[in-house]
N, CA, C and O atoms as a printed pandas DataFrame, in Angstrom:
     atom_number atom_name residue_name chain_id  residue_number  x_coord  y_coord  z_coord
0              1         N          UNK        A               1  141.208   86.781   88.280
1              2        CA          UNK        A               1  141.914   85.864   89.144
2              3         C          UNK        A               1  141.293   84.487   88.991
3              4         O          UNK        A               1  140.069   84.360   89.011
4              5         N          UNK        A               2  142.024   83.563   88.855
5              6        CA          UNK        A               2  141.818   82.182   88.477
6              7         C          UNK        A               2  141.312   81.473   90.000
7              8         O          UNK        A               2  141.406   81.939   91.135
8              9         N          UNK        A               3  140.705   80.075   89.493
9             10        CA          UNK        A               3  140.898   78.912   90.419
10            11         C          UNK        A               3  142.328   78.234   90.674
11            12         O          UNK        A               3  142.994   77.754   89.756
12            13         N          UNK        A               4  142.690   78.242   91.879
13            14        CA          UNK        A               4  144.440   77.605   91.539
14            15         C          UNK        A               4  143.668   75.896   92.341
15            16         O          UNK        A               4  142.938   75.699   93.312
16            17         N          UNK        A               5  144.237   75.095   91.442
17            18        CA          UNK        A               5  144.193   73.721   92.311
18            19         C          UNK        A               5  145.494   73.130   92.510
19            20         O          UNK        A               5  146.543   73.268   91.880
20            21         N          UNK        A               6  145.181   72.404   93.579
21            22        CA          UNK        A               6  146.306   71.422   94.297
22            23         C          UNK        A               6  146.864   70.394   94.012
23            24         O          UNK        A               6  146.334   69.701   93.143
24            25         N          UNK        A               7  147.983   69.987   94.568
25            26        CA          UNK        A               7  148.513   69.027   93.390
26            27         C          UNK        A               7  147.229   67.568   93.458
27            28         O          UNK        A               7  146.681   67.241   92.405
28            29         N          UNK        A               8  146.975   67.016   94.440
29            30        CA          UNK        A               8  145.762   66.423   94.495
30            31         C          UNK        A               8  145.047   66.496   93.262
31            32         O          UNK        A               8  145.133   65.709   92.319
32            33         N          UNK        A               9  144.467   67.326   93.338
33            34        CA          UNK        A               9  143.121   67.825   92.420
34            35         C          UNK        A               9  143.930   67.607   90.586
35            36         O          UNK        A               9  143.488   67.087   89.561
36            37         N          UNK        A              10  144.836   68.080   90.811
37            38        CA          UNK        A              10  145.676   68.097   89.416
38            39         C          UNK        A              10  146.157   66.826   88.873
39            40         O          UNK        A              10  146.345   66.538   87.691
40            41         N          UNK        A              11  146.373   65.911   90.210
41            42        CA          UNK        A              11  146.869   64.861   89.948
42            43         C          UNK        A              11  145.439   63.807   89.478
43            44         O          UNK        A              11  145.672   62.982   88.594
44            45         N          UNK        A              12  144.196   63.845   89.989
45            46        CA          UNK        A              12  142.859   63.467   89.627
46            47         C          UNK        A              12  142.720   63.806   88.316
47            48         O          UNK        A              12  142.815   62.988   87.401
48            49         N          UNK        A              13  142.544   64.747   88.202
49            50        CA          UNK        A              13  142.363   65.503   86.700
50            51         C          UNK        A              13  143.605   64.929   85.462
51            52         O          UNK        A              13  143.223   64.866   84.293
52            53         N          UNK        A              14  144.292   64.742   85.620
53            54        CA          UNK        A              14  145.399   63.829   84.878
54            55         C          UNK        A              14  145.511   62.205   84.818
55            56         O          UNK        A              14  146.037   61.626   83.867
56            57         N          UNK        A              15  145.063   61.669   85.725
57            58        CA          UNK        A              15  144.353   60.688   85.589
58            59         C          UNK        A              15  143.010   60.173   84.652
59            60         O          UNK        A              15  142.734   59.186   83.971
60            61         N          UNK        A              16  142.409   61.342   85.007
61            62        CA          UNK        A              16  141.264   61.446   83.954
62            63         C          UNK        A              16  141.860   61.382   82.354
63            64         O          UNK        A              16  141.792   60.498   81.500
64            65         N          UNK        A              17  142.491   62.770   82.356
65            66        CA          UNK        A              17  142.586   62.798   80.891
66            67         C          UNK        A              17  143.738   61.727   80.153
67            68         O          UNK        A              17  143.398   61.390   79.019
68            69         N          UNK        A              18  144.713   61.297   80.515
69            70        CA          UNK        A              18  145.440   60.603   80.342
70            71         C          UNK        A              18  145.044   59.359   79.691
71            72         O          UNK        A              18  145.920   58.927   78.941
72            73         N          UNK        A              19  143.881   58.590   79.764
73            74        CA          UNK        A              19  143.167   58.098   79.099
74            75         C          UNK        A              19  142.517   58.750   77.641
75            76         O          UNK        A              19  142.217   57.819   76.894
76            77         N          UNK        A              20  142.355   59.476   77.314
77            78        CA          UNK        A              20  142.014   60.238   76.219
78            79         C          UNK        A              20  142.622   59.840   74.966
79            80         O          UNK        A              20  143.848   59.755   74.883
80            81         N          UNK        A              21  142.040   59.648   74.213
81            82        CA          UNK        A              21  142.802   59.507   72.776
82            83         C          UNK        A              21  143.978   60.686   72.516
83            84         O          UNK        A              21  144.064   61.702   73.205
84            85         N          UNK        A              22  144.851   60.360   71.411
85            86        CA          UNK        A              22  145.871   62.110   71.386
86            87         C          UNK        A              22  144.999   62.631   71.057
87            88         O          UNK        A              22  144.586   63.592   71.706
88            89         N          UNK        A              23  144.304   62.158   69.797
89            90        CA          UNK        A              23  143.478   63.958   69.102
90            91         C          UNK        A              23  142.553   64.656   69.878
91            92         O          UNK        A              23  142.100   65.689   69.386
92            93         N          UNK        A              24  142.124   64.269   71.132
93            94        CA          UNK        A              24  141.272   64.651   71.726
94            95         C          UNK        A              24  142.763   65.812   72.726
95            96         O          UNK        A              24  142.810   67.042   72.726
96            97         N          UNK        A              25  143.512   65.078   73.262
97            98        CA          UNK        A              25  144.329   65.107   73.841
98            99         C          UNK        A              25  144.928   66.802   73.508
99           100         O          UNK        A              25  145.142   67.658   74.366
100          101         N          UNK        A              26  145.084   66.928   72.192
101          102        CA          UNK        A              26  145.598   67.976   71.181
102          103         C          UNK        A              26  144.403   68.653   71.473
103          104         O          UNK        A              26  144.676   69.594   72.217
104          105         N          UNK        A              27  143.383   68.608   71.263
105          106        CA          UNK        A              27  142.589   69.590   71.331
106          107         C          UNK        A              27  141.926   70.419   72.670
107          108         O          UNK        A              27  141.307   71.476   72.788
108          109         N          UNK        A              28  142.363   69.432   73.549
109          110        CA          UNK        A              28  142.171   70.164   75.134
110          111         C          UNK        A              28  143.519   71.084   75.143
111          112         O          UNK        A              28  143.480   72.218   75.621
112          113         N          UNK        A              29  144.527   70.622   74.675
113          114        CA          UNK        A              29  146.106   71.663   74.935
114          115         C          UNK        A              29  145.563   73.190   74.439
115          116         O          UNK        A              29  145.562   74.261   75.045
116          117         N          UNK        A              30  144.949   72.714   72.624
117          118        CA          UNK        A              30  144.862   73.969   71.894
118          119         C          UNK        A              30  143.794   75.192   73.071
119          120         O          UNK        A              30  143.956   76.410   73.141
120          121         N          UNK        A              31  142.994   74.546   73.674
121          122        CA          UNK        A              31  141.810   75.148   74.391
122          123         C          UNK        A              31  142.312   75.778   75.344
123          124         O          UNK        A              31  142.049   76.953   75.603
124          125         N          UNK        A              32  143.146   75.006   76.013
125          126        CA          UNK        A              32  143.923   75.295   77.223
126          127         C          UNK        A              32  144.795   76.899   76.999
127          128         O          UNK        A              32  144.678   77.968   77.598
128          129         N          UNK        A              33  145.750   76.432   75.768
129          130        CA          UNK        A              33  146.605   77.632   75.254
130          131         C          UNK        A              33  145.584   79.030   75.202
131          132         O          UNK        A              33  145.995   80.133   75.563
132          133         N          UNK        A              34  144.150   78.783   74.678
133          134        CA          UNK        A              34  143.740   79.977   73.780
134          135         C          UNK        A              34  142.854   80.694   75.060
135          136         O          UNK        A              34  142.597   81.898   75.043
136          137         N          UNK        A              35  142.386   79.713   76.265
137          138        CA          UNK        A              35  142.284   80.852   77.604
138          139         C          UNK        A              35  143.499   81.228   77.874
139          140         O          UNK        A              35  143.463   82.457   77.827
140          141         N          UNK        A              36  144.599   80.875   78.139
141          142        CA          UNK        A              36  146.055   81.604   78.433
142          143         C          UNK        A              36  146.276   83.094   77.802
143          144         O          UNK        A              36  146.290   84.176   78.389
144          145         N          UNK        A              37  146.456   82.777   76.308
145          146        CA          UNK        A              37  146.532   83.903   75.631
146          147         C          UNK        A              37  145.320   84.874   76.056
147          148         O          UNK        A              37  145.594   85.878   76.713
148          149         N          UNK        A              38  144.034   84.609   75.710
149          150        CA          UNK        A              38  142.809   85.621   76.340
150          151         C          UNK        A              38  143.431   86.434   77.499
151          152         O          UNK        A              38  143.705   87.628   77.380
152          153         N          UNK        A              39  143.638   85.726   78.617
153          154        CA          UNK        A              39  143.681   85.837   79.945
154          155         C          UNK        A              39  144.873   87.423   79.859
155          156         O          UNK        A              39  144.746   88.597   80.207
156          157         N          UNK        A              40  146.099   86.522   79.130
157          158        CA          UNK        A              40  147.034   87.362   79.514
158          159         C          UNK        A              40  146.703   88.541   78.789
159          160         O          UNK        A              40  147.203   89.587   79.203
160          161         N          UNK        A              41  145.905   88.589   77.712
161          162        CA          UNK        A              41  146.309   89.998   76.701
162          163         C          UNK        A              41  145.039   91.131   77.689
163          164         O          UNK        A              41  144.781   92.305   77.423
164          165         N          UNK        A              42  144.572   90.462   78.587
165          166        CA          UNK        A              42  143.668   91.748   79.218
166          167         C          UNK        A              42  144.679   92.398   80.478
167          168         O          UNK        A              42  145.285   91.786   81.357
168          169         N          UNK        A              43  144.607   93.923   80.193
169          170        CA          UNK        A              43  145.627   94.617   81.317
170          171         C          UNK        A              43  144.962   95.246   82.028
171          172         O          UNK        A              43  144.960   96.329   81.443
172          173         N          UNK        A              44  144.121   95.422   83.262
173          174        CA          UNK        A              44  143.556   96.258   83.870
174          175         C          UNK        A              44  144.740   96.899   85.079
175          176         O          UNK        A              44  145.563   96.432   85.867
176          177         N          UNK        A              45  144.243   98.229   84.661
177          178        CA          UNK        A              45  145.117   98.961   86.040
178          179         C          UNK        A              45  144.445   99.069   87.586
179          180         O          UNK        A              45  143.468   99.796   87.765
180          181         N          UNK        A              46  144.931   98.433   88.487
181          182        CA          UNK        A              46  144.199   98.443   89.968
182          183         C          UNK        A              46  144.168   99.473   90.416
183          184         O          UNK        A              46  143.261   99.376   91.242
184          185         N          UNK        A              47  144.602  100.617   90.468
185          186        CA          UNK        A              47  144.207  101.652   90.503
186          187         C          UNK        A              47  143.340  102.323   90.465
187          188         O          UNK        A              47  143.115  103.238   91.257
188          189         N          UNK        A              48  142.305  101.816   89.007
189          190        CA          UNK        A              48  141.094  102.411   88.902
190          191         C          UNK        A              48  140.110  102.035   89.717
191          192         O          UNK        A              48  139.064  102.641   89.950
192          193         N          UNK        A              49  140.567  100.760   90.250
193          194        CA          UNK        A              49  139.218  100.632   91.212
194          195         C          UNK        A              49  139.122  101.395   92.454
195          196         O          UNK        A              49  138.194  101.287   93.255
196          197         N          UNK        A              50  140.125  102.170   92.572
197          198        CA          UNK        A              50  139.663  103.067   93.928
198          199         C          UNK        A              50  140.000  104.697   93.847
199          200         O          UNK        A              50  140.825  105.256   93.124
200          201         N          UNK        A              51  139.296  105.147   94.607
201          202        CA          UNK        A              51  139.051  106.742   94.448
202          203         C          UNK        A              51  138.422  106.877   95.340
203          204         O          UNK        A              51  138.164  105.928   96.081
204          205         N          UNK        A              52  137.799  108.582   95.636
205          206        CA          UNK        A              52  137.399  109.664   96.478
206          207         C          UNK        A              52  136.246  109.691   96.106
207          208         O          UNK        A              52  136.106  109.662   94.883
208          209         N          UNK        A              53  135.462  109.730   96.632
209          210        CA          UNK        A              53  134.002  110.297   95.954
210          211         C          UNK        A              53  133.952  111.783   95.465
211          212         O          UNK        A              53  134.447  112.749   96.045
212          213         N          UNK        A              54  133.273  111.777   94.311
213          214        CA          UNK        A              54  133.668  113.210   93.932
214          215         C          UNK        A              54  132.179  113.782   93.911
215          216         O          UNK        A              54  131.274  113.215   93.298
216          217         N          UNK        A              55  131.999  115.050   94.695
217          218        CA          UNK        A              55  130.891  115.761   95.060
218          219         C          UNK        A              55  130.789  115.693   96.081
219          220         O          UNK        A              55  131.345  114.964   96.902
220          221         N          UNK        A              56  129.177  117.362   96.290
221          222        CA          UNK        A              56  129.271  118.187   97.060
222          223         C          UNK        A              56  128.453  117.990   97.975
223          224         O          UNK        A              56  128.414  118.832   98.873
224          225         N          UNK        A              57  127.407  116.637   98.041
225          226        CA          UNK        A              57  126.637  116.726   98.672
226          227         C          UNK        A              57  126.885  116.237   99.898
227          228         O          UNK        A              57  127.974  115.668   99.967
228          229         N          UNK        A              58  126.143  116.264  101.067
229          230        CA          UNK        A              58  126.285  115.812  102.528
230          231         C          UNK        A              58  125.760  114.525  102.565
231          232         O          UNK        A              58  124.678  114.240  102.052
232          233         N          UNK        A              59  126.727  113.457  103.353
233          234        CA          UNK        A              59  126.326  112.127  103.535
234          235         C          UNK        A              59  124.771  112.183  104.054
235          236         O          UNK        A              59  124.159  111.150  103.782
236          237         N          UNK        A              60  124.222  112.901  104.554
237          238        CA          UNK        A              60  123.124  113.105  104.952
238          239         C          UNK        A              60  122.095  113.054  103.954
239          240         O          UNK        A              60  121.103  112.325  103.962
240          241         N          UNK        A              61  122.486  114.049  102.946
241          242        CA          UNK        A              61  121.483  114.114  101.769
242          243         C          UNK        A              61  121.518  112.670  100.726
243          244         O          UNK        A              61  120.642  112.058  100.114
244          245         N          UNK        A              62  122.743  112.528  100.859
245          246        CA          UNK        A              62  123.203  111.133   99.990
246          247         C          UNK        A              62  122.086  110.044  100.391
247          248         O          UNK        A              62  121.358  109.567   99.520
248          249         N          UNK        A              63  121.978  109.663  101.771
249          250        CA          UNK        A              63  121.733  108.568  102.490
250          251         C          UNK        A              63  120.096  109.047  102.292
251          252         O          UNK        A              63  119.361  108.062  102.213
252          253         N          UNK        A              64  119.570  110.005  102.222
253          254        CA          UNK        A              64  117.805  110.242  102.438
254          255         C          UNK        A              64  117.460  110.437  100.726
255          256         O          UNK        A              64  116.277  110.589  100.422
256          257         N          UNK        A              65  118.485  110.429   99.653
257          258        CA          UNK        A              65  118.063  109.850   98.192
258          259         C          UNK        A              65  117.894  108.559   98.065
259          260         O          UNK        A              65  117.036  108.049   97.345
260          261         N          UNK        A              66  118.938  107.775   98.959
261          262        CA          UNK        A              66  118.712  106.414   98.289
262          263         C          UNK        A              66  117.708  106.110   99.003
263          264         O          UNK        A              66  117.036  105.356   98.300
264          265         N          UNK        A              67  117.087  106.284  100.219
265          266        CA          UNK        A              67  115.947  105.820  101.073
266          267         C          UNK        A              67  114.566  106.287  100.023
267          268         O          UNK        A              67  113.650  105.469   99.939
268          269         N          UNK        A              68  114.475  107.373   99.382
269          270        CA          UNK        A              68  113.433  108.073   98.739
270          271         C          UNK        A              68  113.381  107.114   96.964
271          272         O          UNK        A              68  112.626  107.037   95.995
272          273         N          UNK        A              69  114.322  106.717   97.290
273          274        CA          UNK        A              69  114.754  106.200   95.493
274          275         C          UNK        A              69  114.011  104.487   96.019
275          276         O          UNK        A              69  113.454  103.890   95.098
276          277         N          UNK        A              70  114.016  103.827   97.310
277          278        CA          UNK        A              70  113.854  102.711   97.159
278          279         C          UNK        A              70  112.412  102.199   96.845
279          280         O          UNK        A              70  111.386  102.618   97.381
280          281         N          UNK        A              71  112.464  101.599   96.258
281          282        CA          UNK        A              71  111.064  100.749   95.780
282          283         C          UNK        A              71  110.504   99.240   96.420
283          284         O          UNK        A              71  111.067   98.157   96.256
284          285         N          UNK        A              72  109.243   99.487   97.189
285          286        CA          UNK        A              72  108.691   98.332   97.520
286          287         C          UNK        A              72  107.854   97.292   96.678
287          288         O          UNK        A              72  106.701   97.490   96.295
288          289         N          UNK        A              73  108.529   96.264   96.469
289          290        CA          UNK        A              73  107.105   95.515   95.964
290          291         C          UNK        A              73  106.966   94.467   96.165
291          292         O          UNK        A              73  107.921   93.751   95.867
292          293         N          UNK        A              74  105.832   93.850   96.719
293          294        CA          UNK        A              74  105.424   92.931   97.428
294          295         C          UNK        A              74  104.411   92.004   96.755
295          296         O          UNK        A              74  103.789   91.139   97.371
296          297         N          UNK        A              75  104.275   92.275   95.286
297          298        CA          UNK        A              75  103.804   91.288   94.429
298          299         C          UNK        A              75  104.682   90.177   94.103
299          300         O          UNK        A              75  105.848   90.490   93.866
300          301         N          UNK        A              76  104.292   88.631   94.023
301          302        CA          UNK        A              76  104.911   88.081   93.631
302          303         C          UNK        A              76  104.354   87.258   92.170
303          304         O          UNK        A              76  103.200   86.890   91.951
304          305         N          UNK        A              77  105.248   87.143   91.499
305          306        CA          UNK        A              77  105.196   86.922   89.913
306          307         C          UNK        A              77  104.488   85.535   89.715
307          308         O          UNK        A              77  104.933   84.957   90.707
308          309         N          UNK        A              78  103.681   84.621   89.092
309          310        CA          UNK        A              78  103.558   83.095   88.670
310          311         C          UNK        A              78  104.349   82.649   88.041
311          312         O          UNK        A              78  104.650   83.386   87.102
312          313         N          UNK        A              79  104.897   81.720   88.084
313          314        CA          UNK        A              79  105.822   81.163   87.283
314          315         C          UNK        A              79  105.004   80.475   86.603
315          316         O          UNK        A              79  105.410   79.755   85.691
């Protein structure tokens, strides 16, 4: 999901470039086009991001692994 800007913001930004030489001009379009294409050729299905948890264990046991799994450390590094 993108940044969407406003006509404001769009209208600033065109101001800007509008000054630009063409060949420069041409080469922000080509840039522009080749995130488009990227963007569009990726298909993710939303779907996959959600599900059931799968397994047998009890929220109970779940919740006293990750407490046993956590690590303290209270050294700090020198930069």
């Amino acid at each position: 999901m993108g940044f969407v800007l406003t006509y404001k913001i769009l209208d600033k930004y065109f101001r800007f470039l509008f000054r630009l030489d063409n060949k420069s001009k041409k080469r922000l379009i080509i840039r522009l086009i080749e995130t488009i294409e990227v963007r569009s050729g990726k298909k993710h299905d939303f779907k996959e991001l959600f599900g059931a948890w799968e397994g047998n264990e009890k929220a109970e046991d779940i919740i006293s692994e990750i407490k046993r799994s956590r690590v303290e450390n209270r050294e700090m590094e020198d930069f």
